[in-house]
N, C-alpha and C positions, 0 to 999 in steps of 0.2 A: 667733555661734550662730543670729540671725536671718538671715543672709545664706546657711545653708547651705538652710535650709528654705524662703526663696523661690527658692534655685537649683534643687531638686527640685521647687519647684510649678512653676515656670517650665518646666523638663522637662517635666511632666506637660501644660501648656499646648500645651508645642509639641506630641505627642505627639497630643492629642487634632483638632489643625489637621493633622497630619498623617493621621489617619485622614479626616479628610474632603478631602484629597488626593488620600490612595490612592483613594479608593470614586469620585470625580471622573476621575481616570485610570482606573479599571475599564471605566468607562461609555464612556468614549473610545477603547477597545482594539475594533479589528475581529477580530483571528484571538484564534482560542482558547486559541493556544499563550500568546499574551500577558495572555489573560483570565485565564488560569490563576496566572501569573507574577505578576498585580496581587495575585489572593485569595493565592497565598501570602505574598508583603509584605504584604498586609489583614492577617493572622492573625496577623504576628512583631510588627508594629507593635500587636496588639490584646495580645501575649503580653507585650512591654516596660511597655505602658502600664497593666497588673493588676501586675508586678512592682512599676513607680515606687509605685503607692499601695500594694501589700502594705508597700513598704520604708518608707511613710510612717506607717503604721498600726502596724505591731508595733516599726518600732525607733529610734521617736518620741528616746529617751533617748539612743542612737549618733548620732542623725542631727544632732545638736547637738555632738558630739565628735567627728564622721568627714566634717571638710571635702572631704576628697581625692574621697572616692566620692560624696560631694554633687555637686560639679564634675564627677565623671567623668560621671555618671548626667544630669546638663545637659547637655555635652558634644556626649552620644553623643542626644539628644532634638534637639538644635537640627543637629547632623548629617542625622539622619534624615528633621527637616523642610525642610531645604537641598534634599536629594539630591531629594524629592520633590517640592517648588515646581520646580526644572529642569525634572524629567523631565516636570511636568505643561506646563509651559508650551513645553519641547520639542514634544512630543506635539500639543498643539495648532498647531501653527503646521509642524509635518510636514502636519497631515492639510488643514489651509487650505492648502497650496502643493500637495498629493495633488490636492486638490479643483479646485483652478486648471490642472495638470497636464491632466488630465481632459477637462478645457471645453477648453481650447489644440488637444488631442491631437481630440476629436470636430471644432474647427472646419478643424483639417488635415486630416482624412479628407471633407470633406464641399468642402474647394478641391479636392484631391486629383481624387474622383469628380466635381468639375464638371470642370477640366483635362480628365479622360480623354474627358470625355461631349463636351467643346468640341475635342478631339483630334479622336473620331470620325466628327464633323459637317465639319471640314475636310479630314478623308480623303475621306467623298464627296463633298465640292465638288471637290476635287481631279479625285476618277475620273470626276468629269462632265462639269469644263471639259477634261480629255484625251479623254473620249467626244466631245465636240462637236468637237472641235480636230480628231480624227482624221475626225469623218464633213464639215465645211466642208474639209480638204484631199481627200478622197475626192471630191467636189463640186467644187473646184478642177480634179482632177486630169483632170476627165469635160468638163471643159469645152475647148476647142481654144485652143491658144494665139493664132487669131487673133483670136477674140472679146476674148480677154484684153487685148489691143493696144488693140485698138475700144474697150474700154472704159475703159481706161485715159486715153486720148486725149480721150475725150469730159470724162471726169472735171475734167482737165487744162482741156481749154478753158472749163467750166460753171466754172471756178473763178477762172480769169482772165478768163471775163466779168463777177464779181461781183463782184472785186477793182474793175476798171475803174468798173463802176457807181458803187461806193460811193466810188470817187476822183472821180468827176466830181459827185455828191451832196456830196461833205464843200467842192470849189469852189464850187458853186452857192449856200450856206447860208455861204459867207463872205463878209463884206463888203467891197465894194469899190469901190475911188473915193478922192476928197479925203477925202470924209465920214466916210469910215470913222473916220479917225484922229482926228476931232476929236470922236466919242462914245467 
């Protein structure tokens, strides 16, 4: 007999945890369509939990004889508040990976637009080392090949006299003799 009527209180308990579920998820909901869909669950869960205490108030005397619907009426309470703990803690943890989503997606647009912006700036290096390329071959081109020889040649030689130098520099600065070997 006592066991029916803390199954009913206990409904009633859950019932009331789930009202502050639902109104928790309300608050959670961005579109309206869902905000809607929460106050209608607000209002079935607000319409169970006036039946569990009507049925506790007027049928005091059945409720002691009518194990089945004690149980069922638990039951259908700790259902309710199941379904609701999920949805809430779904819900939460959509809108933190929403949020995460977000921040990711703003830090791609912003590599993205430097990419394009560091693209850009390599195009015109590009068109400027082809600008210069083509005006030093235009400049080459004005110049007579015997110069070119000439100068070549000189190159040539200024380079193997500096070879030489620094060969006859790297002898001079080594040591040489008995002595050497013996520091």
């Amino acid at each position: 007999m006592i066991f029916t009527f803390i199954l009913v209180l206990l409904g009633i308990f859950f019932l009331c945890y789930s009202l502050f579920l639902c109104r928790k998820m309300i608050l959670v909901y961005e579109k309206p369509i869902h905000k809607r869909a929460g106050r209608i669950m607000l209002s079935l869960i607000v319409i169970f939990f006036v039946g569990y205490v009507m049925y506790m108030l007027y049928n005091y005397e059945a409720l002691f004889t009518d194990f089945l619907v004690s149980l069922l009426l638990f039951l259908t309470a700790f259902f309710i508040m199941l379904v609701l703990h999920v949805n809430h803690s779904l819900i939460v943890r959509l809108t933190m990976k929403n949020l995460e989503l977000k921040e990711f997606s703003e830090q791609l647009l912003m590599q993205a637009q430097s990419e394009a912006s560091n693209k850009e700036r390599l195009e015109n290096i590009k068109s400027m080392l082809e600008d210069k390329n083509k005006e030093v071959e235009g400049t080459l081109n004005k110049v007579p090949s015997s110069q070119l020889e000439l100068a070549k040649s000189t190159a040539i030689a200024e380079a193997k006299e500096d070879s030489e130098e620094a060969g006859a520099q790297d002898n001079a600065d080594a040591p040489s003799g008995p002595d050497s070997n013996a520091q």
